[in-house]
C-alpha positions in Angstrom: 0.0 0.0 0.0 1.4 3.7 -1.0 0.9 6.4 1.5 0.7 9.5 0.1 2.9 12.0 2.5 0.4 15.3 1.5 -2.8 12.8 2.3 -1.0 11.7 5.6 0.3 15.1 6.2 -3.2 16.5 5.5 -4.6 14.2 8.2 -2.4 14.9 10.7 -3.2 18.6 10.3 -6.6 17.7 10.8 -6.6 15.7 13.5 -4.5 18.3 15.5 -6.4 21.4 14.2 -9.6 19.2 15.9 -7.6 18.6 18.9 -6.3 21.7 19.8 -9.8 23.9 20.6 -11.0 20.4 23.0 -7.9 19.7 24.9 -6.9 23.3 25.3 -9.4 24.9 26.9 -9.7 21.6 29.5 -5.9 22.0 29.9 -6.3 26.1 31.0 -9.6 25.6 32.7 -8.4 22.7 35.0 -5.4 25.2 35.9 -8.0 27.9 37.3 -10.4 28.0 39.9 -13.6 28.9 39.0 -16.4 30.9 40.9 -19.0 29.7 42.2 -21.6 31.8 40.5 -19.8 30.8 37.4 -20.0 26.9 38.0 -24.0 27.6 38.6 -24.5 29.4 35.2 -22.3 27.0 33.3 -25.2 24.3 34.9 -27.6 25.4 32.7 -25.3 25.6 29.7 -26.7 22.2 28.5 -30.5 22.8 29.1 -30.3 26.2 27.3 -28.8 24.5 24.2 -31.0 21.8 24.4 -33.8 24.0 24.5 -32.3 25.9 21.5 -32.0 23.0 19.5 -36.0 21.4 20.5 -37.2 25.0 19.9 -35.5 24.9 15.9 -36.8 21.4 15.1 -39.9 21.5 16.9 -41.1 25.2 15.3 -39.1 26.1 12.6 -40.2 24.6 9.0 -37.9 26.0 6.1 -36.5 29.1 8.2 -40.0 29.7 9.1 -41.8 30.1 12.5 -44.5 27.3 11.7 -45.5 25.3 14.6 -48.5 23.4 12.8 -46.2 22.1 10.5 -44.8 19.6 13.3 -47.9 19.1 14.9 -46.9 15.1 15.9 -43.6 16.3 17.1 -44.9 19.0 19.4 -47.6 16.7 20.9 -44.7 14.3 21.4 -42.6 16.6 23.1 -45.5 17.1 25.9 -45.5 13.9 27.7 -41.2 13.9 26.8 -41.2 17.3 28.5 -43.4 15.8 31.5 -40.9 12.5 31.7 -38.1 15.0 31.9 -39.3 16.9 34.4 -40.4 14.2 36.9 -37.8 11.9 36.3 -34.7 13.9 35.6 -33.3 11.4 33.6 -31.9 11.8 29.6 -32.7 7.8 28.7 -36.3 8.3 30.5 -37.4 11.1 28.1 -35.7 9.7 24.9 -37.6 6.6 25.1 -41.1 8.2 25.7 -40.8 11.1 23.7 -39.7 8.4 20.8 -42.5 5.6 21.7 -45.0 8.7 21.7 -44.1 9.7 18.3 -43.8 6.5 17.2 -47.6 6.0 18.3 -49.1 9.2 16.8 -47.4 8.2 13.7 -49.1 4.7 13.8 -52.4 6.3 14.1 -52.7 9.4 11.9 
């Protein structure tokens, strides 16, 4: 087998350009001690971009604001928001948020 040096070189680059921005900032940020306050508001990092993300796919249909156009979805999200809620737990509302949709699909 031939390696190509620029395809290996090119690669390599890549791999290090992807490393750099993940191990970096863990490398400074386990150096410095952060606030409190700070710790608490990096908490809710996750949640906010999860929200972000439902909010997109859930009411957004081609760049539009068009929440009838996922009506299943939405009515899914319900009992996934529920589960979330009052169990805290990520596998809980994955599964019921996914068997809900898979039964308002089944039916209309």
């Amino acid at each position: 087998m031939e390696i190509r040096w620029h395809i290996a070189i090119l690669i390599i680059g890549c791999a290090v350009v992807t490393l750099i921005p993940r191990v970096l900032p863990l490398m400074i940020l386990s150096k410095l001690r952060i606030p409190e306050a700070m710790i608490r508001w990096l908490d809710h990092v996750p949640i906010a971009v999860m929200g972000a993300l439902l909010a997109q796919e859930l009411l957004l249909s081609d760049g539009r604001i068009d929440p009838g156009g996922h009506s299943l979805e939405l009515i899914a999200a319900v009992p996934a928001f529920l589960t979330a809620f009052l169990t805290k737990s990520l596998f809980a509302t994955v599964i019921v948020g996914i068997l809900t949709l898979v039964g308002l699909r089944l039916f209309f």
